[in-house]
C-alpha atoms as one frame of an Amber mdcrd trajectory, in Angstrom:
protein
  73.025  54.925  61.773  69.480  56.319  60.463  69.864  58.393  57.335  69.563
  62.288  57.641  69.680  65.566  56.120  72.803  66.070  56.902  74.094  63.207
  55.620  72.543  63.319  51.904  73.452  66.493  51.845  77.242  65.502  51.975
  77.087  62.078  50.263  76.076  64.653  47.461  78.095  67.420  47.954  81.066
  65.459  48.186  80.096  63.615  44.812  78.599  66.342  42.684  79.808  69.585
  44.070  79.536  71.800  41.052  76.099  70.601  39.775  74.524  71.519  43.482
  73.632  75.146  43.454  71.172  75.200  46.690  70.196  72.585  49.600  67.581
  74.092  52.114  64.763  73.200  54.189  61.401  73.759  53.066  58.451  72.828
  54.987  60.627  69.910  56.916  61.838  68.525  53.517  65.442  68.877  52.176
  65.413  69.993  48.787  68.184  70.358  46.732  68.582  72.152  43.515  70.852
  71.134  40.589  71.729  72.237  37.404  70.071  69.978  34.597  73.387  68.608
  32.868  73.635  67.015  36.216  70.010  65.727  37.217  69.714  62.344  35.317
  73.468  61.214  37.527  72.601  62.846  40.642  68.682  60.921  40.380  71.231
  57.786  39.344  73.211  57.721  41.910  70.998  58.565  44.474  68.830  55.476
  43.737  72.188  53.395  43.326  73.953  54.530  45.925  73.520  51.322  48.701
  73.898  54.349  51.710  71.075  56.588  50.390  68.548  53.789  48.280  66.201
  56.398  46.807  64.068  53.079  45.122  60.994  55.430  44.728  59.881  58.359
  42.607  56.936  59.636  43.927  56.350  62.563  42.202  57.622  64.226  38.976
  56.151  67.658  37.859  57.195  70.878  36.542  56.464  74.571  37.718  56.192
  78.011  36.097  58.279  81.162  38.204  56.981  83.460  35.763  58.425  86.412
  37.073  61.913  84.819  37.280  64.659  85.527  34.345  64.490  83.573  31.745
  66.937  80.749  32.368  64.974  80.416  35.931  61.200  79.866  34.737  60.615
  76.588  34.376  61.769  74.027  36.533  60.979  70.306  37.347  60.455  69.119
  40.815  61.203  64.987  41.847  60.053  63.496  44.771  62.132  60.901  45.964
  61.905  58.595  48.694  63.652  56.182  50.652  61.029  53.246  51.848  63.678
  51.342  54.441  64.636  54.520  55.911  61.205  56.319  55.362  63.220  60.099
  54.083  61.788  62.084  51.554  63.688  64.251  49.232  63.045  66.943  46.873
  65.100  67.632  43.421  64.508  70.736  41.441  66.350  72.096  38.450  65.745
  74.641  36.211  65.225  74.966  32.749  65.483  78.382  30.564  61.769  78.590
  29.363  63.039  79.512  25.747  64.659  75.921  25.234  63.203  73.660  28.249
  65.591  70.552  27.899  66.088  68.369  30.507  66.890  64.149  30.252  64.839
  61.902  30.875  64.782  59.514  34.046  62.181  56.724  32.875  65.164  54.761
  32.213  65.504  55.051  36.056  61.968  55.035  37.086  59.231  53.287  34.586
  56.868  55.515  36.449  58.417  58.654  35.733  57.131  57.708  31.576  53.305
  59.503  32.003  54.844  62.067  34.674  57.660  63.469  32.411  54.436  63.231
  29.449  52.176  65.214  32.154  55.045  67.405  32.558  55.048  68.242  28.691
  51.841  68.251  28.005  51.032  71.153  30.935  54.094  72.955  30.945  56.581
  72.475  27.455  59.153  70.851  29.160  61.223  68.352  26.961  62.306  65.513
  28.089  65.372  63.829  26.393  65.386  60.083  25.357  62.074  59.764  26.264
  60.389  56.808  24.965  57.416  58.469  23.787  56.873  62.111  24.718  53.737
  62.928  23.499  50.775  65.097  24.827  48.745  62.752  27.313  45.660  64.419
  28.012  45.562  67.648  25.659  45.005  67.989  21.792  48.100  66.946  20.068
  46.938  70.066  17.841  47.404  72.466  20.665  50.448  74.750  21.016  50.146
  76.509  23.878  50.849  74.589  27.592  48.247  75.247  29.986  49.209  75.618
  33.273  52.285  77.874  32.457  51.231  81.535  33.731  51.050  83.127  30.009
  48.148  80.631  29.249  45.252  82.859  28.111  42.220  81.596  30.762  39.209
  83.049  28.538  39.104  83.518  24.694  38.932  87.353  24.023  37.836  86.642
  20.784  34.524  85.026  22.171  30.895  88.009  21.364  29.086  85.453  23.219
  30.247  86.077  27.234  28.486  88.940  29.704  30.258  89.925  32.060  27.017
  89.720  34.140  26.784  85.923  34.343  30.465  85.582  35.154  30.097  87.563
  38.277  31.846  90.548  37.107  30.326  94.247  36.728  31.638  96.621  34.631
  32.477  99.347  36.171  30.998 103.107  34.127  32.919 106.029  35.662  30.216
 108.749  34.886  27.793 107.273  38.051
């Protein structure tokens, strides 16, 4: 019997019930949405789990709702995927921006060791028992995380810019 939506989706209801808050479609995919106390078993068991065999994380990365309340503005997306059966799955929990906590899955996935460091570096998001969680491209000096939607994008203490050569014109309301 090939492996379907449907079927994931109760394999994991029927196992983790209460830590499922959403399963729906989303451009073809099924993606399911979890509460984070519940991510590293769900991830677990999904990989363990002879019926389903999730052997592959393809893609770990976090995202910044910014006009969501707080406990909704972070979250972290995994791509899973199942190579024998060739299904693709989405995970996505998340994570109150004022204390972005979530475990850590390289003990899962070695791969998911720069992602979850991406993931920190960009967006704040800490990953528990990680080996090394670090910035990976940024200044370990920095404190800001760039690509959350608060980031400043110029530096308004800069006398150096004209608006001219940026291709914006200031606008005088007397003409």
């Amino acid at each position: 019997m090939a492996l379907d939506y449907s079927i994931i989706q109760s394999i994991l209801q029927e196992k983790f019930n209460e830590a499922i808050e959403q399963v729906h479609l989303q451009h073809e995919m099924l993606v399911i949405e979890v509460n984070s106390e519940s991510l590293h078993a769900i991830i677990a068991f999904l990989k363990d789990e002879p019926s389903l065999n999730f052997h592959f994380l393809t893609d770990l990365c976090g995202v910044h709702y910014h006009k969501e309340p707080l406990e909704r503005q972070l979250a972290v997306v995994y791509m899973l995927h199942n190579w024998q059966e060739n299904v693709r799955i989405r995970l996505k929990t998340f994570l109150n921006i004022k204390n972005p906590t979530v475990n850590s899955v390289t003990d899962l996935f070695k791969s998911a060791n720069w992602q979850e460091r991406e993931t920190y570096d960009f967006y704040g998001i800490i990953f528990k028992n990680h080996p090394q969680l670090k910035r990976i491209l940024n200044m370990d000096e920095m404190e800001s995380f760039p690509l959350r939607k608060d980031f400043p994008l110029e530096d308004s203490q800069r006398t150096d810019k004209d608006d001219r050569f940026f291709g914006r014109t200031v606008h005088n309301s007397e003409n």
